[in-house]
C-alpha positions as CSV (number, residue, x, y, z in Angstrom):
1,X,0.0,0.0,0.0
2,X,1.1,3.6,-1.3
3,X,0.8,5.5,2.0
4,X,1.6,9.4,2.2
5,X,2.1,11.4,5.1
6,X,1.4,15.5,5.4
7,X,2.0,16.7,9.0
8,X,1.1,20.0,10.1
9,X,2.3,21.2,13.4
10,X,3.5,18.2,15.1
11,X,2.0,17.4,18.5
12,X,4.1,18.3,21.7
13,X,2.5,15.1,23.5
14,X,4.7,12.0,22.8
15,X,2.3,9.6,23.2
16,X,0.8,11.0,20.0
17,X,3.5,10.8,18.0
18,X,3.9,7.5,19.3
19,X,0.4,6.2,18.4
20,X,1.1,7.9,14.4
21,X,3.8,6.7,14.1
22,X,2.6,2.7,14.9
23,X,-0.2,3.5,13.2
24,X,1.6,4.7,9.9
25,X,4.0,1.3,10.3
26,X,1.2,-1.0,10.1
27,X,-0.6,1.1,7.1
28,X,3.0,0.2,5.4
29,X,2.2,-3.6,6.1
30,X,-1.0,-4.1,3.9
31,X,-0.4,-5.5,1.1
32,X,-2.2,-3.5,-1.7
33,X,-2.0,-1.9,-4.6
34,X,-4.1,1.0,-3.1
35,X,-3.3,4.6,-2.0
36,X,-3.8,6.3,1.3
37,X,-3.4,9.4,2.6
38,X,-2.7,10.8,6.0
39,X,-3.4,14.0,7.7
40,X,-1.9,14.6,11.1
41,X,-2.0,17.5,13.7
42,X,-3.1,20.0,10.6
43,X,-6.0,22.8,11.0
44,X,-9.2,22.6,9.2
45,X,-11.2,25.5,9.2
46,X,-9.2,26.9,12.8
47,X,-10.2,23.3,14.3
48,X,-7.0,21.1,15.4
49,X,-7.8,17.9,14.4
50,X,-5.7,14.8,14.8
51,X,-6.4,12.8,12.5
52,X,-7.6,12.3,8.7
53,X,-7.3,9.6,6.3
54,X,-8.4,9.6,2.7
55,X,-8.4,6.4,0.6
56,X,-10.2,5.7,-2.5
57,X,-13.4,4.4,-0.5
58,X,-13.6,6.3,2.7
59,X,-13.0,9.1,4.4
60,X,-11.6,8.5,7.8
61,X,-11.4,11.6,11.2
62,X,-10.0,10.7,14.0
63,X,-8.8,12.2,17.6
64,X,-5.8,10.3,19.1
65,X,-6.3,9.9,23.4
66,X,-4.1,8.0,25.9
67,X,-6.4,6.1,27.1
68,X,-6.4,2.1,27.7
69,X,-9.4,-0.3,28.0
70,X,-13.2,-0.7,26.2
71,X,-14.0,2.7,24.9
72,X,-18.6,2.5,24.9
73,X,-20.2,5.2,23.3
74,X,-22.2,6.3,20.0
75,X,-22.7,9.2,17.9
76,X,-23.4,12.0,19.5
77,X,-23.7,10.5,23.2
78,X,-22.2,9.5,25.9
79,X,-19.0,7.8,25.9
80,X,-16.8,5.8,28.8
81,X,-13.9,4.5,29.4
82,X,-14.5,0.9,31.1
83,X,-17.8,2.6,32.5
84,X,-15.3,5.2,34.0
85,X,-14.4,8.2,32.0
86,X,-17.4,9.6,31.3
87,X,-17.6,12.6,28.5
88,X,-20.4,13.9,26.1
89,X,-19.4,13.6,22.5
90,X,-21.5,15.6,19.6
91,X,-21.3,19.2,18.9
């Protein structure tokens, strides 16, 4: 897989580098003849976002956390952390 990296102001918290750069390393593992690219720490519209990945069938927004165990929620609810972080996702 063809994987290409833009990164726009790079994050001061290592554990986010950390989790780009594992996450980039196994991207590089598929096997495919496919493209896919990666956004990381850029701006969109003044919003910091973590995370964006285009490929040919899906666009992809994600927001890197240190956080370990079952992460519950849904769109727009509520979400925990092993029913212990609790924090209101949505708008």
């Amino acid at each position: 897989m063809q994987v290409y990296c833009y990164v726009g102001e790079l994050t001061k918290l290592p554990q986010e580098r950390e989790m780009l750069n594992d996450l980039l390393y196994r991207l590089e593992q598929f096997q495919s003849d496919d493209w896919i690219y990666v956004f990381a720490f850029a701006e969109w519209n003044a919003a910091e976002i973590d995370l964006v990945i285009i490929k040919s069938d899906a666009i992809i927004v994600g927001d890197l956390k240190d956080y370990s165990g079952s992460i519950y929620g849904g769109e727009n609810g509520e979400w925990s952390v092993d029913n212990v972080i609790k924090f209101k996702g949505g708008s």
